[in-house]
TIFI-178634 format. One line per 5 residues: number of its first residue (from 1); for each residue x negated, y, z of N, C-alpha, C, O. Coordinates in pm, whole numbers, plus 50000, padded with zeros to 5 digits. Example, Ala and Ser with C-alpha at 12.3 -4.5 7.8 and 13.67 -1.06 7.14 Angstrom:
2
1	48681/49431/50780/48770/49550/50780/48680/49670/50780/48576/49668/50846; 48715/49775/50708/48633/49894/50714/48710/50003/50787/48659/50114/50804 .
This chain:
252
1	49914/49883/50000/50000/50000/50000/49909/50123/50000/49813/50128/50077; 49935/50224/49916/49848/50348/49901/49879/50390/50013/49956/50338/50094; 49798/50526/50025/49822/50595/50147/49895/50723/50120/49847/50781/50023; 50000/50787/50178/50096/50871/50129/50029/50987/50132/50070/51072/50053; 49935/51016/50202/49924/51128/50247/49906/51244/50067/49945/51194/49962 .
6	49847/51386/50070/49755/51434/50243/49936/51498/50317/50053/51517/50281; 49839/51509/50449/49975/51554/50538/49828/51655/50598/49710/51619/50599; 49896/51807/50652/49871/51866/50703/49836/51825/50819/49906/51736/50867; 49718/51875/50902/49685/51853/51061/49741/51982/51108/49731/52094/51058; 49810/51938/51232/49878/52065/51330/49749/52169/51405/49639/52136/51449 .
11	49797/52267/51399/49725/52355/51470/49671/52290/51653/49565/52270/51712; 49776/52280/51675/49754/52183/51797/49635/52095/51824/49585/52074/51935; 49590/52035/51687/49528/51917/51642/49405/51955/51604/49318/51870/51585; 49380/52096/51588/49249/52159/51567/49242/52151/51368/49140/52141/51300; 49372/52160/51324/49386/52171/51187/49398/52301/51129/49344/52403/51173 .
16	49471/52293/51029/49499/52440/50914/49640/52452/50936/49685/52567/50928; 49736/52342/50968/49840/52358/50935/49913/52395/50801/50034/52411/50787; 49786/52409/50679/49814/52446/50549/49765/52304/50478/49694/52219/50531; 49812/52302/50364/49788/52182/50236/49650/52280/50170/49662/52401/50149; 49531/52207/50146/49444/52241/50056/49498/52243/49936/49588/52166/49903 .
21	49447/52335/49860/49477/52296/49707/49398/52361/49644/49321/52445/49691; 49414/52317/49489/49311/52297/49369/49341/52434/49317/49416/52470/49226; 49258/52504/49403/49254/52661/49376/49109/52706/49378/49071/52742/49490; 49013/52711/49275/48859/52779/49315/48875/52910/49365/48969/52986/49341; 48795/52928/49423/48794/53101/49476/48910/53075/49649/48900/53162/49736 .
26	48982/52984/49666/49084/53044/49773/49016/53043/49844/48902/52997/49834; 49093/53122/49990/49036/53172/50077/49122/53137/50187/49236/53182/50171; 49111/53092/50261/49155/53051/50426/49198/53167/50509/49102/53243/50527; 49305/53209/50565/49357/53267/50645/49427/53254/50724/49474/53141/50736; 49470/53359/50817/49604/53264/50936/49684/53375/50957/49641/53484/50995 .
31	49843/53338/50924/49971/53390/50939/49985/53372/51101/49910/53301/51169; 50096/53450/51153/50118/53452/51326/50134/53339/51376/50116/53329/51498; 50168/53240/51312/50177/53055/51326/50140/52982/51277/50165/52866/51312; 50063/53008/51172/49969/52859/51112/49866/52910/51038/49827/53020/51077; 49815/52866/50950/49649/52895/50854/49735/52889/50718/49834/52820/50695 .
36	49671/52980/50639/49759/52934/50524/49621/52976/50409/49528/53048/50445; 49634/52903/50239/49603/52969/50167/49613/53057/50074/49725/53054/50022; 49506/53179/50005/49557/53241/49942/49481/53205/49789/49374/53266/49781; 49499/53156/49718/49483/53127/49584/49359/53195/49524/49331/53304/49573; 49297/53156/49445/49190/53217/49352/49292/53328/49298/49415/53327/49298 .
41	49194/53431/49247/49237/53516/49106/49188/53449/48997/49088/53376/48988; 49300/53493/48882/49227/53418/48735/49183/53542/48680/49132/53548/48568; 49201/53658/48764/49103/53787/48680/48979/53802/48696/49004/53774/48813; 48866/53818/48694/48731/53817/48786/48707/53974/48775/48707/54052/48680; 48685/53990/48919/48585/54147/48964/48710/54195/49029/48721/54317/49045 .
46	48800/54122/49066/48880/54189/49199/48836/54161/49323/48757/54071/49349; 48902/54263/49430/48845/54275/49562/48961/54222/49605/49062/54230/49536; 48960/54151/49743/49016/54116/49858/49096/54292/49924/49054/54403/49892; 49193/54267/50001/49276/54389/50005/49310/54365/50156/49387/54270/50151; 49297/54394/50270/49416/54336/50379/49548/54413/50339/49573/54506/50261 .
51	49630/54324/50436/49756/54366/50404/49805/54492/50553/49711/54529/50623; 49905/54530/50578/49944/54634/50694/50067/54543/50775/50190/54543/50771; 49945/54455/50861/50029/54324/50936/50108/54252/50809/50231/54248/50805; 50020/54193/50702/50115/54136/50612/49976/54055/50528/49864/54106/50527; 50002/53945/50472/49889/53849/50412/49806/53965/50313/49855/54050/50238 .
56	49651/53932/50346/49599/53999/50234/49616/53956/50112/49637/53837/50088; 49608/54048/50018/49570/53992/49831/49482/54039/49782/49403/54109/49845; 49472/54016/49667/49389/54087/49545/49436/54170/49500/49557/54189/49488; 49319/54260/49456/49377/54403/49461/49422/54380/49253/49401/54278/49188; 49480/54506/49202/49486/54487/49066/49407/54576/48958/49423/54578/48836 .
61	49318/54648/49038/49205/54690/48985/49072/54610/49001/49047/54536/49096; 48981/54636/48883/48880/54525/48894/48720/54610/48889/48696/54674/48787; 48661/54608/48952/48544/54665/49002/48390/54609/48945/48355/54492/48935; 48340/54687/48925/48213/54612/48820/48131/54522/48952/48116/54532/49074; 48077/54405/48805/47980/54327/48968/47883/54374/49035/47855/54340/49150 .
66	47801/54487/48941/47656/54547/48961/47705/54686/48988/47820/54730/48991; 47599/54738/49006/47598/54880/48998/47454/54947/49053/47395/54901/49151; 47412/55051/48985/47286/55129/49020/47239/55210/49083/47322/55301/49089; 47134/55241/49151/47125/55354/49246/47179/55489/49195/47156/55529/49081; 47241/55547/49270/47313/55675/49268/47444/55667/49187/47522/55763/49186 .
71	47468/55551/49120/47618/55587/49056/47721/55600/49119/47750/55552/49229; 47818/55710/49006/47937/55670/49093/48039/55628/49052/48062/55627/48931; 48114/55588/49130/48237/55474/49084/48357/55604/49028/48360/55719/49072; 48471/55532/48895/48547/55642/48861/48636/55519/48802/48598/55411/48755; 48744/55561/48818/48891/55513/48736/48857/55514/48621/48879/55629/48582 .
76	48809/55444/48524/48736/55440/48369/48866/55410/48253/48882/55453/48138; 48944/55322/48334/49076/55302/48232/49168/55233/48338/49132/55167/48436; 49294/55262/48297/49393/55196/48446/49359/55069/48472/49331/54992/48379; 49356/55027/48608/49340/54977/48678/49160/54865/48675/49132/54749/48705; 49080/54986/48621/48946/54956/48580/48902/55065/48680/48970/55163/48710 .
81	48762/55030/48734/48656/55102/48792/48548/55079/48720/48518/54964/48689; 48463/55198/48678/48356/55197/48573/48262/55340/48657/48294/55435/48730; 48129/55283/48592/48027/55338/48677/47999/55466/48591/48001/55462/48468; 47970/55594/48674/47905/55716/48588/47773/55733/48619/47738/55768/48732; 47695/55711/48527/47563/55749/48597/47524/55895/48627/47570/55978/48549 .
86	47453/55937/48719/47383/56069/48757/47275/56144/48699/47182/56082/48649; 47275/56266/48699/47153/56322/48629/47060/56424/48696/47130/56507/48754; 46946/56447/48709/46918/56514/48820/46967/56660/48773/46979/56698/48656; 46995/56740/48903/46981/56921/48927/47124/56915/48836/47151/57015/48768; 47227/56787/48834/47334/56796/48758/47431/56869/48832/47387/56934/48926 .
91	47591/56874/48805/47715/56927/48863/47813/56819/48740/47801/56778/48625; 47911/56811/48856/48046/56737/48823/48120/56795/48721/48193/56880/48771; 48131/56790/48633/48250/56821/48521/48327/56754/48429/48288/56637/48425; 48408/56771/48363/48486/56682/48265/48472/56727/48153/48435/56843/48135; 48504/56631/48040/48483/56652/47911/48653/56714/47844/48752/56759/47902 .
96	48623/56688/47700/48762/56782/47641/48898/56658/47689/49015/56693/47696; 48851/56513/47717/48984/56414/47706/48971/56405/47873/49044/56322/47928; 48861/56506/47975/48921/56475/48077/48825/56375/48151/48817/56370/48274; 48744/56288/48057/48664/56182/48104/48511/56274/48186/48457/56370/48131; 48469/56218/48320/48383/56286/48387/48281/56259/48330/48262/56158/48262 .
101	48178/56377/48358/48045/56377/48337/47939/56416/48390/48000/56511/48438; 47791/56439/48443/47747/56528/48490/47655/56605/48393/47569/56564/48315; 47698/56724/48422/47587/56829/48317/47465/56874/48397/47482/56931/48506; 47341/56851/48347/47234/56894/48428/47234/57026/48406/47276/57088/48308; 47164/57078/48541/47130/57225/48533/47015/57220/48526/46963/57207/48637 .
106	46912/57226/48404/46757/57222/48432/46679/57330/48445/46569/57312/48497; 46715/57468/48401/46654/57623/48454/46707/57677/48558/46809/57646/48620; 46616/57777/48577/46646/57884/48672/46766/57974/48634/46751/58019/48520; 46862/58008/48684/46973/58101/48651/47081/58007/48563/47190/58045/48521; 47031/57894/48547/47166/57823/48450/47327/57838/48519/47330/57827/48642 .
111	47405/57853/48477/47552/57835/48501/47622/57748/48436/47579/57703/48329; 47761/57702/48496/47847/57613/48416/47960/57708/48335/48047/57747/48413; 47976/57745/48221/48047/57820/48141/48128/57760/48109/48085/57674/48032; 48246/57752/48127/48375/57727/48041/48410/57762/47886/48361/57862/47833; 48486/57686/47826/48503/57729/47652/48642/57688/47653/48681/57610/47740 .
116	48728/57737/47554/48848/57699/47560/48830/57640/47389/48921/57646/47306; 48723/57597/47367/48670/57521/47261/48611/57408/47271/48562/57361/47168; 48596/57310/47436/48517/57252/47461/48513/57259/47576/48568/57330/47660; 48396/57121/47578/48373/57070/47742/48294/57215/47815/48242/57298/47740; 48292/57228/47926/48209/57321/48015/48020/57315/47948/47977/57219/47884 .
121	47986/57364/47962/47815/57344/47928/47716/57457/48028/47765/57568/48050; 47580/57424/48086/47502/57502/48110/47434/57625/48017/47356/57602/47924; 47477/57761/48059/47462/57831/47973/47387/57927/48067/47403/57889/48183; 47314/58032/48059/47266/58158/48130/47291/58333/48037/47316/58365/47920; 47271/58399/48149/47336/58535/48118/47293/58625/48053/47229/58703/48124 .
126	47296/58651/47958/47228/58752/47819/47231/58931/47902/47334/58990/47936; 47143/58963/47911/47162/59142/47985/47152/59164/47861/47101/59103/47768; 47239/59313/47878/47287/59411/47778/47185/59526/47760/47063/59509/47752; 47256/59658/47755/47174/59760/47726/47144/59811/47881/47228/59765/47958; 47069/59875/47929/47031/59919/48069/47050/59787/48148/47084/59822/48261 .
131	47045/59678/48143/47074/59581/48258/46957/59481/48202/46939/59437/48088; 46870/59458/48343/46812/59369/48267/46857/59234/48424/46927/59261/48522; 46779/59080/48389/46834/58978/48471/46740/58910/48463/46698/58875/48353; 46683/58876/48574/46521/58772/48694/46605/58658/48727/46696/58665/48809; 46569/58546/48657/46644/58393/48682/46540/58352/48800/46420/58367/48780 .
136	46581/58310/48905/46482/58254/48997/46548/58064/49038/46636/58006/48975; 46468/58005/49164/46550/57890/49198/46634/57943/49296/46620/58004/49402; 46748/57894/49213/46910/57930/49260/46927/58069/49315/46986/58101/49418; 46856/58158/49215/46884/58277/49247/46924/58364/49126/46880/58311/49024; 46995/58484/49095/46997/58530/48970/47022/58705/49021/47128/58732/49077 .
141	46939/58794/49003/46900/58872/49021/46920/58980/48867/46856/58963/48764; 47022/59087/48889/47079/59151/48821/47036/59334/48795/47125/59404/48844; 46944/59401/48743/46923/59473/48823/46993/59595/48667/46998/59566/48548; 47035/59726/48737/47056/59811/48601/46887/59913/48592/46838/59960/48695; 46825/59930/48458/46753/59935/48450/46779/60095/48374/46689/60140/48304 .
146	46881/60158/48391/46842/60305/48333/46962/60367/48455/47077/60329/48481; 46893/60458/48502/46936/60555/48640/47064/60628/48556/47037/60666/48442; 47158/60643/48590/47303/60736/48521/47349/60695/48407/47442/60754/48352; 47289/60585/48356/47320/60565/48203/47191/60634/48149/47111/60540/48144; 47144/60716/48117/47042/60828/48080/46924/60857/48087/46926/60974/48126 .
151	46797/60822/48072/46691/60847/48099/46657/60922/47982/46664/60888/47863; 46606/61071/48056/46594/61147/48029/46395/61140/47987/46297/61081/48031; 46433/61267/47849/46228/61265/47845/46224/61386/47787/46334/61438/47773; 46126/61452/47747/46087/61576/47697/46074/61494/47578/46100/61374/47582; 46030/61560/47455/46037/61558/47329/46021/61680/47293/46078/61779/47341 .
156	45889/61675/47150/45821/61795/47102/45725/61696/47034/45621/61656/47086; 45775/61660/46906/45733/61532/46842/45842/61521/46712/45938/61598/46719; 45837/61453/46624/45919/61445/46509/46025/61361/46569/45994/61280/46656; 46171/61377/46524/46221/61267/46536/46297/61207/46410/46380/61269/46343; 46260/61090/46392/46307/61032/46274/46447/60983/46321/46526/61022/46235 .
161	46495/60933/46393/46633/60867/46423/46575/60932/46604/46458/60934/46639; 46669/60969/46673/46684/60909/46803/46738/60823/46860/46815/60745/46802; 46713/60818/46976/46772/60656/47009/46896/60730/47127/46907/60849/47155; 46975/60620/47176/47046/60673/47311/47010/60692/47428/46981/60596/47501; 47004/60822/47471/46914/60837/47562/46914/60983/47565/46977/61039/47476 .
166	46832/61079/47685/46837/61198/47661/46695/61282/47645/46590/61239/47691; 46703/61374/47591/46655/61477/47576/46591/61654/47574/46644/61743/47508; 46492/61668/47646/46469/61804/47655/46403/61848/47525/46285/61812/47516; 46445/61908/47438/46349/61954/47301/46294/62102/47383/46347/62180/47461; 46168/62090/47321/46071/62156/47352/45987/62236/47246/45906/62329/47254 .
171	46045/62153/47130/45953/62199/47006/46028/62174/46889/46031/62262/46803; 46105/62042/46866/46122/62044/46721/46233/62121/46688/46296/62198/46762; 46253/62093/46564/46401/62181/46527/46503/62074/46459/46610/62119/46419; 46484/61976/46449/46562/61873/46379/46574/61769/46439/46468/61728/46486; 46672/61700/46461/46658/61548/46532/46792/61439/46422/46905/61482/46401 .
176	46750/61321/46377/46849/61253/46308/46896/61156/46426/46822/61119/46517; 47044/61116/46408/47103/61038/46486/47081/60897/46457/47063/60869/46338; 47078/60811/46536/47046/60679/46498/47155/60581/46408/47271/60553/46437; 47086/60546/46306/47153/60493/46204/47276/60353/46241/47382/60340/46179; 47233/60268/46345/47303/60218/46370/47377/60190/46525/47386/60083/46583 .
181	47432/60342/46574/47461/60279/46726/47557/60180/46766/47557/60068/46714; 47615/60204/46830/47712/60071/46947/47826/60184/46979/47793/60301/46998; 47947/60147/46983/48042/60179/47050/47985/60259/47186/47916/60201/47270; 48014/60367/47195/47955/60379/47360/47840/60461/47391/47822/60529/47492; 47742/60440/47263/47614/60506/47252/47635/60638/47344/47753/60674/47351 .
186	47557/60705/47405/47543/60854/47444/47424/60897/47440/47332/60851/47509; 47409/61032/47321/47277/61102/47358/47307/61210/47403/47409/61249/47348; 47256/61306/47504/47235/61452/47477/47110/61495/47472/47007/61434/47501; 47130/61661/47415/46999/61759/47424/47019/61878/47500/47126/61938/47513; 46915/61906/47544/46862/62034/47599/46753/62084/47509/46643/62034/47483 .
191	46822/62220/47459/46730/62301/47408/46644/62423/47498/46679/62532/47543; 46507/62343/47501/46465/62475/47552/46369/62517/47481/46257/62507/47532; 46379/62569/47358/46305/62614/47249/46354/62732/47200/46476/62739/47186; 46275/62844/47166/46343/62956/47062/46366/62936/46982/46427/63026/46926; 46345/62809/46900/46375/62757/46754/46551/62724/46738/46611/62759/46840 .
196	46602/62691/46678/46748/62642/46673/46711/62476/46650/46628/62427/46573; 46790/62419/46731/46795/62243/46675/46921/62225/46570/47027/62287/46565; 46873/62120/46492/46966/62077/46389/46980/61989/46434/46875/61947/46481; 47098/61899/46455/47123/61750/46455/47204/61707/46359/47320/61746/46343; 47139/61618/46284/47205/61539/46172/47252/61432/46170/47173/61354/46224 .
201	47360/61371/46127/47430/61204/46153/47362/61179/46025/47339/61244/45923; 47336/61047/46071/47288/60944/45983/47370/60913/45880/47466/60990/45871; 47367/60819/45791/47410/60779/45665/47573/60760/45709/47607/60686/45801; 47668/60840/45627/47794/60801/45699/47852/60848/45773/47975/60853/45783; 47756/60900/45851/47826/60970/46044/47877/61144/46009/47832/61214/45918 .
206	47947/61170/46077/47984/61250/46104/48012/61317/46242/48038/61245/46338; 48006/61457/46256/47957/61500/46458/48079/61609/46419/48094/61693/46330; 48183/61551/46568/48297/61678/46584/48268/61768/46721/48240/61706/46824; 48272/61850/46723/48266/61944/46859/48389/62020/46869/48405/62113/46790; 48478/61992/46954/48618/62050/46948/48672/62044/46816/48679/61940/46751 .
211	48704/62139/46783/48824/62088/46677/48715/62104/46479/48764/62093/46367; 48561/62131/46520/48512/62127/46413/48447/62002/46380/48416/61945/46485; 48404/61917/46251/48443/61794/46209/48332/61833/46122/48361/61905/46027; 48273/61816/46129/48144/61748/46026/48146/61704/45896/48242/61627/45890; 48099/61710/45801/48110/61601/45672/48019/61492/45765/47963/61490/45874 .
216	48042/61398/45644/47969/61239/45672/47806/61307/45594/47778/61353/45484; 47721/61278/45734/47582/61282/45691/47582/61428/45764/47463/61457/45773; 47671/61546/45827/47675/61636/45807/47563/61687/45973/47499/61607/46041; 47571/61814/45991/47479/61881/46106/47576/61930/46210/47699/61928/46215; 47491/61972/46284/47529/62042/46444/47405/62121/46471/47304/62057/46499 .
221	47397/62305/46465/47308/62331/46498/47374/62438/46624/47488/62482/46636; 47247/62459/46710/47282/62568/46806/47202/62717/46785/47135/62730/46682; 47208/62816/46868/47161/62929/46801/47098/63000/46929/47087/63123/46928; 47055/62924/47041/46996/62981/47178/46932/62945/47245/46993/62843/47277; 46837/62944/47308/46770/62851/47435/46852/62838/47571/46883/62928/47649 .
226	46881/62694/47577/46942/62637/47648/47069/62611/47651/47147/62588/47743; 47081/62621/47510/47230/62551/47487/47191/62394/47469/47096/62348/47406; 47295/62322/47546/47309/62187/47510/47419/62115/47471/47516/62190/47466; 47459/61954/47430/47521/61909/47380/47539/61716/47437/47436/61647/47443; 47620/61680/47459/47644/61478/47463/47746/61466/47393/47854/61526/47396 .
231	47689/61351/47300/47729/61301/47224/47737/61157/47267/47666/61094/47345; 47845/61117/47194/47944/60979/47235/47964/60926/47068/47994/61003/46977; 47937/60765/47049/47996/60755/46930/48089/60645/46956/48095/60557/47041; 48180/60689/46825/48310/60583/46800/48274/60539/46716/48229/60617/46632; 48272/60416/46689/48256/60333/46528/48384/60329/46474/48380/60273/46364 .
236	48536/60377/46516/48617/60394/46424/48631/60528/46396/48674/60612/46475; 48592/60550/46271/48558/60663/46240/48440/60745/46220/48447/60865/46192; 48314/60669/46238/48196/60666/46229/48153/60790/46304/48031/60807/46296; 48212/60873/46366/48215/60966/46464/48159/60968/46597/48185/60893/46691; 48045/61105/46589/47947/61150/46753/48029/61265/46758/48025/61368/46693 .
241	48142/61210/46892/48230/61310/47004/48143/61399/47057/48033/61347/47075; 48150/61532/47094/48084/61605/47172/48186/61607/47299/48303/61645/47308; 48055/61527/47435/48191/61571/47569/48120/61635/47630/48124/61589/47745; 48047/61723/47625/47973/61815/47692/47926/61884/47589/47888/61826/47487; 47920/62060/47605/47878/62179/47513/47844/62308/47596/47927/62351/47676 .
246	47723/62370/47577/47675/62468/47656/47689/62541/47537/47718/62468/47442; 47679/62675/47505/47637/62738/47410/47757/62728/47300/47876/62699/47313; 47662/62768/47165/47781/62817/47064/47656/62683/46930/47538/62688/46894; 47756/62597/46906/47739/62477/46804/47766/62523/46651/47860/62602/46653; 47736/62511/46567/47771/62521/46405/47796/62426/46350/47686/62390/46306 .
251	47898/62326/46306/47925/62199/46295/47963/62190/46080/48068/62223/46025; 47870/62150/46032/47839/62148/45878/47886/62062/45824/47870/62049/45702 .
């Protein structure tokens, strides 16, 4: 006669009170009254889970087997964990679909810039006109490099174009405006010469002083010592505003 079994051994009996079975991977546990098992997974790279006073399981995300110094773990695709690797002097950001990344910062003064064209990127800060910028470690140092807007100089010298900036004439009688300024530009002069200054716009330009208007290419002269003048240009209209006027102007 075969033997019927298997039959469970009682807890009592120093047993499981559970039936073994043809499960690789199970795992042995104990409910509030007996031992019971919990089955292999047929997924591989899941974790064990406890339960909240309730049998543990397997979890339904699956976790890589390896992993490398410094990575870090990220939701890679539902119910996937996938490794990001690190980069040195990096920062955390995302790409255009959202997927993480780290962008290194490898200079001095680098920043993370935003694009509404694109992922974030390390970019640094371009100084303008009077501003200049000292990238240090993790420092960025901003400084304005012309006192009022204006640095002022004597002049008694030819001037072929001037630049923006100011002026005491001392000697010449002519000064041309610079052929290509910027929105914004400001020069003035101080005449302190017995001569009369001419100021001429460059190719195009034209100089208004109150309600007189220049031809294009046209002059601005004065007729006194110590009359002066600031000039402002608009590029619509290729126009040097006068917002300051001492004296009596001749506008050609």
């Amino acid at each position: 006669m075969g033997y019927p079994g298997p039959f469970p051994i009682n807890l009592a009996d120093g047993g499981t009170n559970a039936n073994l079975t043809a499960s690789n991977g199970g795992i042995f546990y104990s409910t509030a009254t007996a031992g019971a098992i919990l089955s292999g997974t047929a997924t591989a790279s899941q974790v064990l889970l406890s339960g909240s006073s309730t049998a543990p399981a397997w979890s339904t995300a699956t976790y890589p087997s390896t992993t490398t110094i410094n990575q870090l773990l990220y939701s890679s695709a539902a119910n996937t964990i996938g490794g990001l690797a690190t980069a040195n002097n990096g920062v955390l950001t995302t790409g255009t679909t959202g997927v993480p990344v780290i962008t290194p910062l490898a200079s001095d003064g680098q920043l993370i810039i935003g694009s509404s064209a694109g992922a974030p990127a390390a970019a640094t800060l371009t100084a303008g006109t009077g501003i200049s910028i000292t990238n240090g470690h993790n420092s960025i140092t901003i400084t304005a490099t012309e006192a009022g807007g204006i640095s002022w100089s004597d002049n008694s010298g030819t001037f072929n174009a001037a630049a923006s900036n100011g002026y005491f004439i001392t000697a010449v009688s002519t000064a041309t405006l610079p052929a290509s300024p910027n929105e914004g530009d400001t020069i003035s002069f101080v005449v302190d010469t017995a001569s009369t200054l001419t100021i001429t716009g460059n190719t195009g330009q034209k100089i208004r002083i109150g309600a007189a208007l220049s031809a294009a290419a046209g002059t601005a002269a004065n007729n006194a010592r110590g009359d002066s003048v600031t000039l402002v240009y608009r590029s619509t209209g290729t126009t040097w505003f006068a917002t300051s006027v001492i004296g009596t102007w001749t506008v050609t």
